[in-house]
N, CA, C and O atoms as a printed pandas DataFrame, in Angstrom:
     atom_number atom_name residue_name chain_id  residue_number  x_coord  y_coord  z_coord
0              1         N          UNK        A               1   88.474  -17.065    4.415
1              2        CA          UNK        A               1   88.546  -15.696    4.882
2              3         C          UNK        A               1   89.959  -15.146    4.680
3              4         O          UNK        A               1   89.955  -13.977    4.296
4              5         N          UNK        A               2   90.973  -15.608    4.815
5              6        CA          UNK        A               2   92.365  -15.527    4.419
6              7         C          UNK        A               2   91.978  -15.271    3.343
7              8         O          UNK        A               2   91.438  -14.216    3.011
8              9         N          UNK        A               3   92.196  -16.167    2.690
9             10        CA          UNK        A               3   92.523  -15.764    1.259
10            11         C          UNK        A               3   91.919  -13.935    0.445
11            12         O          UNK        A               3   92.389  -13.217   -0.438
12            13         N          UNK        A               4   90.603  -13.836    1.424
13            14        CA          UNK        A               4   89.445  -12.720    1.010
14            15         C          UNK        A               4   90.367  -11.906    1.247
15            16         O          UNK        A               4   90.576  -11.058    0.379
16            17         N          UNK        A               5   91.155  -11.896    2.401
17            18        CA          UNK        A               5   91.601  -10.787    3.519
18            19         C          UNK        A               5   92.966  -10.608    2.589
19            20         O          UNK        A               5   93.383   -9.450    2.588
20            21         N          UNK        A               6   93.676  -11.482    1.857
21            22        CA          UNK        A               6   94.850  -11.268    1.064
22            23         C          UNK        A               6   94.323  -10.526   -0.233
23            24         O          UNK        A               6   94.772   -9.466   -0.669
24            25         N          UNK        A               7   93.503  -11.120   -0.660
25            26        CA          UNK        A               7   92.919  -10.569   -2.098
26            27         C          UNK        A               7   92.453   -8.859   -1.752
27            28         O          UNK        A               7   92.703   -7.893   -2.473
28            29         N          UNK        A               8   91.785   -8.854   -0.561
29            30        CA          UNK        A               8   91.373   -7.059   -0.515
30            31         C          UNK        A               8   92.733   -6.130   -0.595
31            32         O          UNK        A               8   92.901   -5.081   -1.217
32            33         N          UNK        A               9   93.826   -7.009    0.405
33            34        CA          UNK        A               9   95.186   -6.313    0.595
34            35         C          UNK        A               9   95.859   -5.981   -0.551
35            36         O          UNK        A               9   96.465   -4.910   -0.580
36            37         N          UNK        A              10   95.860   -6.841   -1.667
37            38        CA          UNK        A              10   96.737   -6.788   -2.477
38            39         C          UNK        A              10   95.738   -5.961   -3.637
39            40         O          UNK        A              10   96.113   -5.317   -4.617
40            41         N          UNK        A              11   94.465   -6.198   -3.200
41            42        CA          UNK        A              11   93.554   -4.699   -4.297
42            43         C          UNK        A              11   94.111   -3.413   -3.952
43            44         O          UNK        A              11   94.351   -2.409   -4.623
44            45         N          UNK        A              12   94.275   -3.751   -2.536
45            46        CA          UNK        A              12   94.334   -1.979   -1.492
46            47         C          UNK        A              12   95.340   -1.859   -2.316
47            48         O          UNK        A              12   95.160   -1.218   -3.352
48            49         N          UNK        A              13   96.908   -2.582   -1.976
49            50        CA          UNK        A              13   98.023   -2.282   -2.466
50            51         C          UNK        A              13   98.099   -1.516   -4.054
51            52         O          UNK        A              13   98.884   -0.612   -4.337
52            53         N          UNK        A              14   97.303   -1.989   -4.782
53            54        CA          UNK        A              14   97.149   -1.602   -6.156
54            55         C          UNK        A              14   96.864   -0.127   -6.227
55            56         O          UNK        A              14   97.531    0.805   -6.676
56            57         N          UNK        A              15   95.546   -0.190   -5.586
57            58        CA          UNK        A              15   94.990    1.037   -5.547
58            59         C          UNK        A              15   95.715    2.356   -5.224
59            60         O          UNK        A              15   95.705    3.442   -5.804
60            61         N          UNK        A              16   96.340    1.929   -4.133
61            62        CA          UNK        A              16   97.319    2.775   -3.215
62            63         C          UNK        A              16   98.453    3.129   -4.612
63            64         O          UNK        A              16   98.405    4.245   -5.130
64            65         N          UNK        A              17   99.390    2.116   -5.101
65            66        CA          UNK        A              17   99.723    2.419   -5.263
66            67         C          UNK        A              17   99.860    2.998   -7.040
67            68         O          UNK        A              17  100.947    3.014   -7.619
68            69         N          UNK        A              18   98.892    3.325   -7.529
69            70        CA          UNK        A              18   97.768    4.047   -9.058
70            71         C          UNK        A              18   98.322    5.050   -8.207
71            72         O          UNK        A              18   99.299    5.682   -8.609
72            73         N          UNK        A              19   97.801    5.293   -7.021
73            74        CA          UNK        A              19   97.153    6.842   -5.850
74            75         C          UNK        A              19   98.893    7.737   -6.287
75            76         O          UNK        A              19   99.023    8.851   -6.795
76            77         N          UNK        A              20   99.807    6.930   -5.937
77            78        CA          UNK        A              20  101.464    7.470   -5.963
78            79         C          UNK        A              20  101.710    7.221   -7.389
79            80         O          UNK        A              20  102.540    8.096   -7.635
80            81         N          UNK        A              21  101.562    6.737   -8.216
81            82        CA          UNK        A              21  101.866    6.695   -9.116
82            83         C          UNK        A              21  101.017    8.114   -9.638
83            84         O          UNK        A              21  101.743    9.029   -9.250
84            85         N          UNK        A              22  100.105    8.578  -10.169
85            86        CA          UNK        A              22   99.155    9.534  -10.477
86            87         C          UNK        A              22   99.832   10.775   -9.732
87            88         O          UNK        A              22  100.292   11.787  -10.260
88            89         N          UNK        A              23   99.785   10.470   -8.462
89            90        CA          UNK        A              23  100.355   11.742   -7.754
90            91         C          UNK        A              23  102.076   12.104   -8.204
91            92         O          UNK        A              23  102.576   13.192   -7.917
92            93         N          UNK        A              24  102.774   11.115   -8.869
93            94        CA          UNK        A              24  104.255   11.132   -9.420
94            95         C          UNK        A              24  104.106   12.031  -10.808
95            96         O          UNK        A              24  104.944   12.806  -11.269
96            97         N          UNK        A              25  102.653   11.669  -11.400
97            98        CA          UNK        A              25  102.485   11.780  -13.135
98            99         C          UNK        A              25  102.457   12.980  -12.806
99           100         O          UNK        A              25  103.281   13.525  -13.541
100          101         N          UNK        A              26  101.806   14.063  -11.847
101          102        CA          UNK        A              26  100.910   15.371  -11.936
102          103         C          UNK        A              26  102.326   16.305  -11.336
103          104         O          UNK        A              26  102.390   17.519  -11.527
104          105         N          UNK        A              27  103.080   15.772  -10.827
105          106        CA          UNK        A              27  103.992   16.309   -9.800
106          107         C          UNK        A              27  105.014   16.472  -11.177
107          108         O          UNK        A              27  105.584   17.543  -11.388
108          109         N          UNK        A              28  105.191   15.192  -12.163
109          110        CA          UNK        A              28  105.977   15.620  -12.841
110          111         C          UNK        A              28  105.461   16.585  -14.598
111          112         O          UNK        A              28  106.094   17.055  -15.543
112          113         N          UNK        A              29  104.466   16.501  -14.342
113          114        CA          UNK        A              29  103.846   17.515  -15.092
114          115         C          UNK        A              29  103.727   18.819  -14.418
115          116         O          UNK        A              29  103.957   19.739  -15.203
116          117         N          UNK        A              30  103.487   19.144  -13.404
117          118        CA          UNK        A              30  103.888   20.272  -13.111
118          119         C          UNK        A              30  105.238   20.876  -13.132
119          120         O          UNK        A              30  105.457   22.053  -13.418
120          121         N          UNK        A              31  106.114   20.011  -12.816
121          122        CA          UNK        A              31  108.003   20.154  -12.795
122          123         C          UNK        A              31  107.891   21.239  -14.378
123          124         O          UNK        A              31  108.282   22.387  -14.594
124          125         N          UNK        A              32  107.157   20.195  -15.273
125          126        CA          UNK        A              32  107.614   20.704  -16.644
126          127         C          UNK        A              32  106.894   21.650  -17.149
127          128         O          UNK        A              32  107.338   22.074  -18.216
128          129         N          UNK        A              33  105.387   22.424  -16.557
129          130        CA          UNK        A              33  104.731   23.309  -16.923
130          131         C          UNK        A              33  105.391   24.217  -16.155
131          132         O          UNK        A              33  104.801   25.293  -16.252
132          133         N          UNK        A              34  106.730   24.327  -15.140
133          134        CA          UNK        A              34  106.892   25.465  -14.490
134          135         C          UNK        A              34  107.999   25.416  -15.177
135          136         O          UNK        A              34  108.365   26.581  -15.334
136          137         N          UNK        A              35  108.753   24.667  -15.688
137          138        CA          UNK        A              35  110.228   24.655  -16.554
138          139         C          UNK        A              35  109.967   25.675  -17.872
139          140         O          UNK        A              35  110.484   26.727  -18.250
140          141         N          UNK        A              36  108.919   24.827  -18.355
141          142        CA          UNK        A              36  108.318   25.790  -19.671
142          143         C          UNK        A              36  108.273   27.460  -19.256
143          144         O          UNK        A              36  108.718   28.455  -19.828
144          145         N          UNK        A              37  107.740   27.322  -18.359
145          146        CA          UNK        A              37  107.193   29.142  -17.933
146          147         C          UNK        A              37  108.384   29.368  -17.505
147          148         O          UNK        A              37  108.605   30.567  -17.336
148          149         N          UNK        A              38  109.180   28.720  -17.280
149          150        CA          UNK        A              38  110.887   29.471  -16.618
150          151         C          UNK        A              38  111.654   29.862  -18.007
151          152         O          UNK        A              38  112.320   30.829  -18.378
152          153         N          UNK        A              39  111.314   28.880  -18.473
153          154        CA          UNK        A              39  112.200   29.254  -20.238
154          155         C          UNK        A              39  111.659   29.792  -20.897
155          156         O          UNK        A              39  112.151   30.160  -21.963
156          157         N          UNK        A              40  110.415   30.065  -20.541
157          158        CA          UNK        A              40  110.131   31.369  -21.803
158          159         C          UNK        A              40  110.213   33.132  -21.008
159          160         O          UNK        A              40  110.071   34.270  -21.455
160          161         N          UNK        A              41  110.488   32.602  -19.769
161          162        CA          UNK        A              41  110.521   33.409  -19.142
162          163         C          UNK        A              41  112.271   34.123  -19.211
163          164         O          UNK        A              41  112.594   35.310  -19.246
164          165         N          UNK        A              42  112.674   33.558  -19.212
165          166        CA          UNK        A              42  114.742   33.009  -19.017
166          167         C          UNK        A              42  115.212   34.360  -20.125
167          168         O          UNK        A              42  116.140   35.097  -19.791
168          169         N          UNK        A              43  114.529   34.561  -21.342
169          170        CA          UNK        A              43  114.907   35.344  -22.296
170          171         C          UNK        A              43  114.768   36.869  -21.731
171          172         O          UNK        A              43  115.568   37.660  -22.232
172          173         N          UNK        A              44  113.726   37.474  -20.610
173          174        CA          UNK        A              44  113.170   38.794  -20.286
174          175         C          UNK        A              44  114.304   38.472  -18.751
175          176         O          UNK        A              44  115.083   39.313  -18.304
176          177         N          UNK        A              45  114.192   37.679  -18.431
177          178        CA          UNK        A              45  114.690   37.603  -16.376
178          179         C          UNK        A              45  115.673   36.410  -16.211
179          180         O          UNK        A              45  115.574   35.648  -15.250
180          181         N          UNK        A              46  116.752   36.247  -17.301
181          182        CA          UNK        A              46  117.148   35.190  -17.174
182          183         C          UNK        A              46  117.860   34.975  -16.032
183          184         O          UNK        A              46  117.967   33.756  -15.900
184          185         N          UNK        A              47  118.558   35.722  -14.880
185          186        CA          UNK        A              47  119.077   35.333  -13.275
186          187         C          UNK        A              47  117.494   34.401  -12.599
187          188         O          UNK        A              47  117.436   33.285  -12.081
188          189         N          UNK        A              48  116.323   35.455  -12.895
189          190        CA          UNK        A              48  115.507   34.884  -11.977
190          191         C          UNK        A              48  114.699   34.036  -13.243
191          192         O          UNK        A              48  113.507   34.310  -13.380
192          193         N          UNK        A              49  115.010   33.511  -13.723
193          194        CA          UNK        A              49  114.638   32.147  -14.379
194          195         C          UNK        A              49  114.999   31.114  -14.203
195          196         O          UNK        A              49  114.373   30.055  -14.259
196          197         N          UNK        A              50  116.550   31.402  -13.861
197          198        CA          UNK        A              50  116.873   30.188  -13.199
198          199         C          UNK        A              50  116.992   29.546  -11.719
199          200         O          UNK        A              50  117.318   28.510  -11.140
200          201         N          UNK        A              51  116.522   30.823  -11.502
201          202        CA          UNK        A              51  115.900   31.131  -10.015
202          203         C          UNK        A              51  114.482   30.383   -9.798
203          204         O          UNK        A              51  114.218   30.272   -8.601
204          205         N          UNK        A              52  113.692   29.947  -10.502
205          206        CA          UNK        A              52  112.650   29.777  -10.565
206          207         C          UNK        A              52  112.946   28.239  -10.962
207          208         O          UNK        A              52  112.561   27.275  -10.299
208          209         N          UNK        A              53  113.613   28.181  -12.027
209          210        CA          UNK        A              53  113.956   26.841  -12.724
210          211         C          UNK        A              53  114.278   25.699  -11.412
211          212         O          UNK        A              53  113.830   24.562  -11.263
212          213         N          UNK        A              54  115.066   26.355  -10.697
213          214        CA          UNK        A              54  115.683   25.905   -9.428
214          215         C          UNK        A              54  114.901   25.465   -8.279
215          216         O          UNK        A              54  114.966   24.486   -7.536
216          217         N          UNK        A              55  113.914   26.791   -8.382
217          218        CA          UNK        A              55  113.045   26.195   -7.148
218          219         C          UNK        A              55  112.186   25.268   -7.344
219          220         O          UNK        A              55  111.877   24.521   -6.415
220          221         N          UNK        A              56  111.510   25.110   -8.874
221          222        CA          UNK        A              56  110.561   24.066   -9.558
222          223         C          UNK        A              56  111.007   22.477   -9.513
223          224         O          UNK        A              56  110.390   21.431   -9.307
224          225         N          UNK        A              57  112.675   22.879   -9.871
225          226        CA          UNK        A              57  113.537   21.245   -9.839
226          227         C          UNK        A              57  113.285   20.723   -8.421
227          228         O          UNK        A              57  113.081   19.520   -8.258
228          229         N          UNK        A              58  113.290   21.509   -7.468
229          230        CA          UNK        A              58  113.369   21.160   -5.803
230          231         C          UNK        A              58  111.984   20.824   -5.729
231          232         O          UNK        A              58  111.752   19.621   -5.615
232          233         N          UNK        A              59  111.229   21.425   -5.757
233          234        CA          UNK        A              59  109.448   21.349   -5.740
234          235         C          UNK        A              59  108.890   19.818   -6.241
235          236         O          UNK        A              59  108.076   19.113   -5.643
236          237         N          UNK        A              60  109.463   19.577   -7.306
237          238        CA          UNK        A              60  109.292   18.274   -7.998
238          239         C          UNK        A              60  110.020   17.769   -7.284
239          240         O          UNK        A              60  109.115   17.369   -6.552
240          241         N          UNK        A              61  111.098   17.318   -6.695
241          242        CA          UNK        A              61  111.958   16.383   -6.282
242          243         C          UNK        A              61  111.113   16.375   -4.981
243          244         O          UNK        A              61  110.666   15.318   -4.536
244          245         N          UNK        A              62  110.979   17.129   -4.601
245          246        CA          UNK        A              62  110.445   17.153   -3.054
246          247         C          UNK        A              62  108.740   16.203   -3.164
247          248         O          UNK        A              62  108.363   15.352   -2.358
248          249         N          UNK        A              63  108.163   16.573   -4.097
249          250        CA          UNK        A              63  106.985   15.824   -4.155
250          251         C          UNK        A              63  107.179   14.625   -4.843
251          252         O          UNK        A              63  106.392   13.769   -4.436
252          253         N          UNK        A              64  107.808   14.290   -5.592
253          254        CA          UNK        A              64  108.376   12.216   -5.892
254          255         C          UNK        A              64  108.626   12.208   -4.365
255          256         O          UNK        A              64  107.803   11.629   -3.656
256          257         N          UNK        A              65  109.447   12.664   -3.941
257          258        CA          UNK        A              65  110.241   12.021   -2.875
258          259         C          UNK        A              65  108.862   11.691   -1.950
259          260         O          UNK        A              65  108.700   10.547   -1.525
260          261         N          UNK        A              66  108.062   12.560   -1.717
261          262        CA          UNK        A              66  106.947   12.685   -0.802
262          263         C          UNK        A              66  105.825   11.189   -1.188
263          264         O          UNK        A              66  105.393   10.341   -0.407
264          265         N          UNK        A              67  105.635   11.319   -2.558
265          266        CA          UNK        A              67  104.628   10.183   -2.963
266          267         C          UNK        A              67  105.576    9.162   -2.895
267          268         O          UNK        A              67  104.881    8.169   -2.677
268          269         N          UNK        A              68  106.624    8.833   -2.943
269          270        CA          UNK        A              68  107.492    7.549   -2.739
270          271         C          UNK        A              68  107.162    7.345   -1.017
271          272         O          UNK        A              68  106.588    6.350   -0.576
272          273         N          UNK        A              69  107.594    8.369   -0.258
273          274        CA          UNK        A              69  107.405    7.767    1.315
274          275         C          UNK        A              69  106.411    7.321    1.514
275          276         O          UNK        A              69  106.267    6.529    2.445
276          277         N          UNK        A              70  105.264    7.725    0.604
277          278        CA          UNK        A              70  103.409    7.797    0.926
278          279         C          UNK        A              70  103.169    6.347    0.833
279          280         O          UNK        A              70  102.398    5.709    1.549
280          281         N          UNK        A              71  103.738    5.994    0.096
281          282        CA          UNK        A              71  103.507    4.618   -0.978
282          283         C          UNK        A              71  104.088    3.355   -0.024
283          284         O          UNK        A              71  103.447    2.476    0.551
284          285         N          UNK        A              72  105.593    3.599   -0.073
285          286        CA          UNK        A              72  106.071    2.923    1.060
286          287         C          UNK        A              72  105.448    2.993    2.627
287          288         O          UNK        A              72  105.190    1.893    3.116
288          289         N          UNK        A              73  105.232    3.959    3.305
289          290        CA          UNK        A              73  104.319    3.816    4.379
290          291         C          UNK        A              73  103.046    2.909    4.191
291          292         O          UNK        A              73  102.855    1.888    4.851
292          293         N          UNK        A              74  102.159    3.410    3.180
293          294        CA          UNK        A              74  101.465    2.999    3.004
294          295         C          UNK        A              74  101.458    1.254    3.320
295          296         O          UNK        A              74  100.856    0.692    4.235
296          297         N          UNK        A              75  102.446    0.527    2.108
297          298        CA          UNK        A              75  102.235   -0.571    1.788
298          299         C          UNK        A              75  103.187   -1.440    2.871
299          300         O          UNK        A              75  103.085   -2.666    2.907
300          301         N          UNK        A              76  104.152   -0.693    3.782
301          302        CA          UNK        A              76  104.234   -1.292    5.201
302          303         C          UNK        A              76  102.850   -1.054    6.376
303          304         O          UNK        A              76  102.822   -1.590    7.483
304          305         N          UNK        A              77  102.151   -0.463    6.023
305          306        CA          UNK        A              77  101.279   -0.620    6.989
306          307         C          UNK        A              77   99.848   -1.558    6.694
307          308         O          UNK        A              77   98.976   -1.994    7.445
308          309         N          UNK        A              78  100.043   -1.623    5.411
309          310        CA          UNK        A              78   99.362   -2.925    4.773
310          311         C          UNK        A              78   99.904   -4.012    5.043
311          312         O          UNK        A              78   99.096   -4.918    5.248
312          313         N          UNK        A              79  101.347   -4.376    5.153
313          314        CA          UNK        A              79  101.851   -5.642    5.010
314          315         C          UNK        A              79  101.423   -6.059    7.163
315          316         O          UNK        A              79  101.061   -7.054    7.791
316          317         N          UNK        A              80  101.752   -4.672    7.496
317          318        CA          UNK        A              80  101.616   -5.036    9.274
318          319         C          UNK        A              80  100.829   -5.650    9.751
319          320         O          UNK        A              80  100.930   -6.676   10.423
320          321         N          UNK        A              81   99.473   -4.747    9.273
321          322        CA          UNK        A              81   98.119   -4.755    9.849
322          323         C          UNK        A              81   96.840   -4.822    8.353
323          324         O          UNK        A              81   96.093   -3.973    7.865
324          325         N          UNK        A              82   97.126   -6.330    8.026
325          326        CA          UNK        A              82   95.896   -6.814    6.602
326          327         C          UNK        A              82   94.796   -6.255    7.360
327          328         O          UNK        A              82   94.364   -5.189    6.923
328          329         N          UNK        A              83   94.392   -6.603    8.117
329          330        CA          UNK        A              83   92.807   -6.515    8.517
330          331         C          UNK        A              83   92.492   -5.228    9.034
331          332         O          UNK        A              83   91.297   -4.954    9.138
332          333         N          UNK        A              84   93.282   -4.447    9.354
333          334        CA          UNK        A              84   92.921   -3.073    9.915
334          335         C          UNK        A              84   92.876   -2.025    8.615
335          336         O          UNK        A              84   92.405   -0.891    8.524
336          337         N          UNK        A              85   93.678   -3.021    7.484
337          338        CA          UNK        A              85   93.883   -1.663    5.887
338          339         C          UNK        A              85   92.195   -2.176    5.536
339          340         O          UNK        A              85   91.303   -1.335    5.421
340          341         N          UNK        A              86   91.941   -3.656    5.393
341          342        CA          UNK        A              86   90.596   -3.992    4.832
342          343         C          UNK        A              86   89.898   -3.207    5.559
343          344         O          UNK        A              86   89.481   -2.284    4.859
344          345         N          UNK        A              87   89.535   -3.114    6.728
345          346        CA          UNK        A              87   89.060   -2.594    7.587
346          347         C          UNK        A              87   88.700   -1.007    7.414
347          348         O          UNK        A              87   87.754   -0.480    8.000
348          349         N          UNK        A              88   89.598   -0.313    6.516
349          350        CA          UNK        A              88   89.675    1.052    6.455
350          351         C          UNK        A              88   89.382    1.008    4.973
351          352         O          UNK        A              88   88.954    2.032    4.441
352          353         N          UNK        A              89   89.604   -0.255    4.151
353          354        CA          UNK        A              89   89.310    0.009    2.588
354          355         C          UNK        A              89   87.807   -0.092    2.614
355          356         O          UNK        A              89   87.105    0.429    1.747
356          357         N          UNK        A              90   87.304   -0.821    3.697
357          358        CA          UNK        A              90   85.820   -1.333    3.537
358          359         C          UNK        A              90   85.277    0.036    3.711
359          360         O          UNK        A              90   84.488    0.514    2.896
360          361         N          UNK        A              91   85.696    0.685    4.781
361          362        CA          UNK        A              91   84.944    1.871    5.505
362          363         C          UNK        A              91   84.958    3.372    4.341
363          364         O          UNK        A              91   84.013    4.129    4.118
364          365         N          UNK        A              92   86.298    3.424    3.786
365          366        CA          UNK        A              92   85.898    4.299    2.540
366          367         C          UNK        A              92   85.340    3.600    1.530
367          368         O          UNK        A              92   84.795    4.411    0.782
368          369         N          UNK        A              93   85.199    2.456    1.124
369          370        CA          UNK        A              93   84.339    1.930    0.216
370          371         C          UNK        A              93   82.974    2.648    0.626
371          372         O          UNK        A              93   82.395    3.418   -0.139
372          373         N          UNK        A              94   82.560    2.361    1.772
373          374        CA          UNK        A              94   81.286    2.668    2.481
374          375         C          UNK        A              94   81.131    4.020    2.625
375          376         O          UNK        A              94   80.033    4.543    2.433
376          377         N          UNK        A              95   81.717    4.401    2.816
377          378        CA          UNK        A              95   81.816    6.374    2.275
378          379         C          UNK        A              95   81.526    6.675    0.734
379          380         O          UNK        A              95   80.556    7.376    0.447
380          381         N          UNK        A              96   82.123    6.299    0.016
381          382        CA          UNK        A              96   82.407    6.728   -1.400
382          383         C          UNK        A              96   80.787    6.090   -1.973
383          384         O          UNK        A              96   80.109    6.699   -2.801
384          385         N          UNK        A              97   80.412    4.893   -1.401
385          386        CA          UNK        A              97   79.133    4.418   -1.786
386          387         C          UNK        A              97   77.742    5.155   -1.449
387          388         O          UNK        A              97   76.784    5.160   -2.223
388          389         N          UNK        A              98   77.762    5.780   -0.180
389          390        CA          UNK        A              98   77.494    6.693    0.310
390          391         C          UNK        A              98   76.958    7.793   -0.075
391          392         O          UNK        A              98   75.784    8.155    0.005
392          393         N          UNK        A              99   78.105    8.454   -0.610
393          394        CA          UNK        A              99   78.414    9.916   -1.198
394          395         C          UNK        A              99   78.140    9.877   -2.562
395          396         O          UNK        A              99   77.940   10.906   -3.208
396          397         N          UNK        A             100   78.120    8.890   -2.990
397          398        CA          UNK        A             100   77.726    8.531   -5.116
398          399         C          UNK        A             100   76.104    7.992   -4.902
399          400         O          UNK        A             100   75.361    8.017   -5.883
400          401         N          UNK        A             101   75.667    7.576   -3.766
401          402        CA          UNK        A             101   73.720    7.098   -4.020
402          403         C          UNK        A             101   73.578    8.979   -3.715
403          404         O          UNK        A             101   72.818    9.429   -4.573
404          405         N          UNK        A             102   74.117   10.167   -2.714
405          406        CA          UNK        A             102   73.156   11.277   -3.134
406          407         C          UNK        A             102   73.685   11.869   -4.180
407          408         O          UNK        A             102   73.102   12.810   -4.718
């Protein structure tokens, strides 16, 4: 049962952390679809382009920073409590199984 209870943890851990990783990829694809629209923008409004440029750099930084805490919370509260994350991986397993038979 150990061993089960390590093996689900260290799936969770994976999973979890695809979840921050993905949420890093989209966060930094957005950084650069609003950079783009700032620089083509920069030539008609260039004060408020970089006005924009500015707030996009913060926006992105602010959301890494956010999926980094997510991740780390996360995988300290995995390392705390194994059986209460299985416990919660089982139960959205059981949701998601759920929700895909209708």
């Amino acid at each position: 049962m150990k061993n089960d209870i390590s093996a689900l943890t260290e799936q969770l851990t994976e999973v979890l952390n695809n979840y921050a990783e993905k949420a890093s990829k989209q966060a930094r694809q957005g950084f650069k679809q609003a950079r783009s629209r700032a620089d083509s923008l920069s030539s008609d409004w260039s004060g408020a382009a970089s006005e924009w440029q500015d707030r996009g750099l913060a926006a992105y930084e602010d959301a890494r920073d956010a999926a980094h805490s997510l991740e780390e919370s996360l995988e300290d509260s995995i390392q705390e409590r194994p059986l209460a994350a299985v416990a919660i991986a089982a139960g959205i397993g059981f949701l998601i199984g759920a929700a895909w038979k209708k």
